[in-house]
C-alpha positions as CSV (number, residue, x, y, z in Angstrom):
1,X,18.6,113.0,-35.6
2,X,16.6,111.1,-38.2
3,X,19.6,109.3,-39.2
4,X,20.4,108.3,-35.9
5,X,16.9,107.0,-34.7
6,X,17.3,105.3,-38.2
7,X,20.2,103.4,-36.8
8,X,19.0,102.5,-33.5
9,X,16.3,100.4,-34.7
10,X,17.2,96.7,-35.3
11,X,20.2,96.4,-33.3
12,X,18.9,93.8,-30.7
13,X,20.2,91.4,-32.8
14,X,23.5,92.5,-33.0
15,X,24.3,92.1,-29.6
16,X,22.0,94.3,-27.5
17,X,22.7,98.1,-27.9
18,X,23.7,100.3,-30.2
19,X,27.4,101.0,-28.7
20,X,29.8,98.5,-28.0
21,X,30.5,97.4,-24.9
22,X,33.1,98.8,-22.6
23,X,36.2,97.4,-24.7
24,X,38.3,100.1,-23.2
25,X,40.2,100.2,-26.6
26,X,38.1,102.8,-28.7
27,X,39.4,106.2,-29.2
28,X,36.6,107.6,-30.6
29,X,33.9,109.1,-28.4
30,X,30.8,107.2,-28.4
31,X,29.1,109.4,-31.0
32,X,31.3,108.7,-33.5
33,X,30.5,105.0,-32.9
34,X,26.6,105.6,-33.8
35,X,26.7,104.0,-37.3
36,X,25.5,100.4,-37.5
37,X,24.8,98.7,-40.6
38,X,20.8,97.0,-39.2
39,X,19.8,93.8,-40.8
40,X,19.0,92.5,-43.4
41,X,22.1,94.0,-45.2
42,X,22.1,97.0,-47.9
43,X,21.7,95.9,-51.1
44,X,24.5,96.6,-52.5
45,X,26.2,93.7,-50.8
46,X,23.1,91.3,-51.3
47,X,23.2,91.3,-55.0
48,X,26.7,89.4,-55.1
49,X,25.5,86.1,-53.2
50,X,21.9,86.9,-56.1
51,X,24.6,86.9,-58.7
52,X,26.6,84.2,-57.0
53,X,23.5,82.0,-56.5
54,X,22.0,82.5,-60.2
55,X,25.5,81.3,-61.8
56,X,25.8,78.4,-59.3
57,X,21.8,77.7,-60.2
58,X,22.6,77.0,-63.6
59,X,25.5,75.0,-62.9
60,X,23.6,72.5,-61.3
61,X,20.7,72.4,-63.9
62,X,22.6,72.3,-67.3
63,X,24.6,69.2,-66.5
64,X,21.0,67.2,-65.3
65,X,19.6,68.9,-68.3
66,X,22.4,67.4,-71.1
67,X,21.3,64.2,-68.7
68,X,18.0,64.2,-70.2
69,X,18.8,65.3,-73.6
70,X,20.8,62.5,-73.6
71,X,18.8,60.0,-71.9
72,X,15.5,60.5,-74.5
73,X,17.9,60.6,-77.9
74,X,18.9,57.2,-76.8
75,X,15.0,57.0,-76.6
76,X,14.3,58.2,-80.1
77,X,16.9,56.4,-81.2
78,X,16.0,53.1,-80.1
79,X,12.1,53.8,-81.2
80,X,13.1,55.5,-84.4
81,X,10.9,53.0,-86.4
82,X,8.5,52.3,-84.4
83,X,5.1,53.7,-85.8
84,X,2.5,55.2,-83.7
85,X,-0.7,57.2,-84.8
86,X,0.0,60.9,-84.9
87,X,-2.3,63.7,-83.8
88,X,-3.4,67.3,-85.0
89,X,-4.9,68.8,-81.7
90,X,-5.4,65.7,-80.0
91,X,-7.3,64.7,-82.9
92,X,-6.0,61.3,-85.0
93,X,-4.2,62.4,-88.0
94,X,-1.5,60.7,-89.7
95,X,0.9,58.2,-89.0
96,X,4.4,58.7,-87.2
97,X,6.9,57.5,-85.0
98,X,7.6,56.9,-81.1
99,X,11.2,58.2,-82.0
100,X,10.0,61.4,-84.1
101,X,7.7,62.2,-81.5
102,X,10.1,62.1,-78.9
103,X,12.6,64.5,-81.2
104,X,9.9,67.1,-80.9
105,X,10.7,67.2,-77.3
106,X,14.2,66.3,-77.6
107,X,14.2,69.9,-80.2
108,X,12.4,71.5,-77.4
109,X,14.8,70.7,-74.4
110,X,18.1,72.1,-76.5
111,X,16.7,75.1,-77.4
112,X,15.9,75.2,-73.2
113,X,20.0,74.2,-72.5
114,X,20.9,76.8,-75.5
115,X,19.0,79.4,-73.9
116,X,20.6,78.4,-70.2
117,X,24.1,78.3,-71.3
118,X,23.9,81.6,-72.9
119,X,22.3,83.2,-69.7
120,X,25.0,81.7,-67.6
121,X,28.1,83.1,-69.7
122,X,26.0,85.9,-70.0
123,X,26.1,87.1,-66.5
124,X,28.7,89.3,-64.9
125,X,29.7,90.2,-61.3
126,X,28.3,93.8,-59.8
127,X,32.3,93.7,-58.6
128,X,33.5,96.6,-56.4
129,X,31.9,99.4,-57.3
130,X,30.5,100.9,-53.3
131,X,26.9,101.8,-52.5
132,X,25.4,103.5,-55.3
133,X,27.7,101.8,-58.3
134,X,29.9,105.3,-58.2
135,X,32.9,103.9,-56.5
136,X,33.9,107.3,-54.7
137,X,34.2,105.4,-51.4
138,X,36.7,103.6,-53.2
139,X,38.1,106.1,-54.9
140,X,38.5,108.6,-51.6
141,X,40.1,105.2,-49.5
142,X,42.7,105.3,-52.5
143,X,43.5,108.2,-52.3
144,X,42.2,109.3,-56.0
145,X,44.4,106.9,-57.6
146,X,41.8,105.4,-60.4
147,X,44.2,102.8,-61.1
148,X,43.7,100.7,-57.8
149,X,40.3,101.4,-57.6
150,X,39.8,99.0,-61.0
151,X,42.2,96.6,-59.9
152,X,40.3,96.2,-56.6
153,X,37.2,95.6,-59.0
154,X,38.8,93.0,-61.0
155,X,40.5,91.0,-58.2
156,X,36.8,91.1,-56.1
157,X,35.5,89.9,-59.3
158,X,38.3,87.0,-60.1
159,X,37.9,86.4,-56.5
160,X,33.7,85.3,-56.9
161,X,34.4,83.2,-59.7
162,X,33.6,85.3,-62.5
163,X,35.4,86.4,-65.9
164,X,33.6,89.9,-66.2
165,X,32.3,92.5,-64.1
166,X,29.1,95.3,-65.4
167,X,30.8,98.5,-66.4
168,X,27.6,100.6,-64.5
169,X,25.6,99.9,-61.9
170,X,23.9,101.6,-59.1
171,X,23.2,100.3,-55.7
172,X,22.2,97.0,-57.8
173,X,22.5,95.2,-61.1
174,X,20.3,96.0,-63.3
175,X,17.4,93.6,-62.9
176,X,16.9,92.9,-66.5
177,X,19.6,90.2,-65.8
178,X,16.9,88.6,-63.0
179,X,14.1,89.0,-65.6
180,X,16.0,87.3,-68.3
181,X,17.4,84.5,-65.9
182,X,14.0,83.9,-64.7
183,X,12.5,83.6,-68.4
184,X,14.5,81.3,-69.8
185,X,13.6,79.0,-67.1
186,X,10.2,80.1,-67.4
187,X,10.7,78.5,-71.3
188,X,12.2,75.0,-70.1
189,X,9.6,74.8,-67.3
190,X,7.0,75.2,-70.3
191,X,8.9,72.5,-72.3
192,X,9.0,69.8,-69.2
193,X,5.0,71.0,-68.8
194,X,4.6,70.0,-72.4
195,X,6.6,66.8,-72.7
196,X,4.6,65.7,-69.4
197,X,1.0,66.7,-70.7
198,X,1.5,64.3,-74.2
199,X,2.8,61.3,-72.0
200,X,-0.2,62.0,-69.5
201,X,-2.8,61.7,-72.9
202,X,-0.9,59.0,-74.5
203,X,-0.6,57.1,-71.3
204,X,-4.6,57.8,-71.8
205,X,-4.6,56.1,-74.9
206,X,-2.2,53.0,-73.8
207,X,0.8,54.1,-76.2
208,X,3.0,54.9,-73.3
209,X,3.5,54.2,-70.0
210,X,5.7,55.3,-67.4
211,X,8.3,52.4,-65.8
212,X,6.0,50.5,-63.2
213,X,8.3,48.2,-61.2
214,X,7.5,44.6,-60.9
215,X,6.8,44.8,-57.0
216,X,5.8,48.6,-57.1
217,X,2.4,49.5,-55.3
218,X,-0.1,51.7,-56.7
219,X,-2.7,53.7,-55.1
220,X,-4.4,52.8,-52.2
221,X,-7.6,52.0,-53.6
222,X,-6.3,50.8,-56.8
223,X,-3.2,48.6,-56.3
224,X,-2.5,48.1,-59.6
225,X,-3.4,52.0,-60.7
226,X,-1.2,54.1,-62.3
227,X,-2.4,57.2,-62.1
């Protein structure tokens, strides 16, 4: 009875009760037809759109990334010569350039799209491997026949886009491939925090500015602030 009382609850959102309505089609009696799947759905099924979303994620960031990488060597390029005093912890040192400067964070920011590429081909689909990752449902539908049951798990893998699938799982992915997805963006978010704090001081010290348009507005109080 636990069971069922577990099923009852959530089901106003699936159309108002837990049986269905009088199809007139069902032959199974109506306490056969207890088991509802309540929202939000198992896990087991969530983890493909994660897996789905973290691959599609990185898709859209490493292009925009190789933008910027290639945006700020044309930078360093162009200000290769360009000297400019250096500084040893914000302190004046010795003397450098705009363009070395600006490899520092150009160094920074492939290291970042290294890092993101590999985590992207690194990940691999949970494919079809039933609730708890031991694929007897499967197995039991088949009939026993192992064969099918790996071919159904590399066509539901082919099928989401991916090469590979994780040879074990349980009712999840292991979520060391969530920790490692999340650091190495954790790293480039601490490279764009970097390369943003050294154009905030030097904007300080008037050796660079960001673009200010010829007609742009500033603040309120200060129309021709930059801040």
């Amino acid at each position: 009875m636990q069971v069922f009382k577990a099923g009852i609850e959530g089901t106003e959102e699936w159309g108002g009760g837990l049986f269905p309505r009088d199809w007139g089609c069902s032959p199974f009696p109506r306490a056969v037809l207890i088991f509802l799947c309540p929202p939000p759905a198992p896990t087991c099924l969530s983890v493909f759109q994660d897996l789905i979303v973290l691959r599609d994620g990185f898709d859209i960031l490493l292009p925009k990334l190789a933008c910027v990488v290639s945006r700020l060597a044309d930078f360093a390029e162009k200000h290769a010569d360009l000297p400019t005093l250096g500084f040893t912890h914000y302190q004046p040192a010795q003397l450098t350039t705009v363009g070395k400067r600006a490899c520092l964070w150009l160094q920074d920011l492939t290291l970042d799209m290294r890092n993101l590429q590999r985590s992207r081909d690194d990940l691999r689909f949970r494919g079809a491997k039933g609730t708890t990752g031991t694929q007897a449902s499967f197995l039991q539908l088949f009939e026993g026949d192992h064969g099918k049951v790996e071919e159904l798990d590399r066509l539901v893998t082919e099928m989401a886009g991916f090469k590979k699938a994780y040879l074990v799982t349980g009712q999840t992915y292991s979520r060391k491939v969530d920790i490692d997805s999340l650091a190495v963006l954790a790293s480039l978010g601490a490279t764009v925090h970097k390369i943003c704090t050294d154009i905030r001081l030097l904007a300080n010290l008037k050796e660079i500015e960001e673009p200010f348009e010829k007609e742009q507005i500033g603040e309120a109080l200060q129309p021709g602030g930059m801040s």
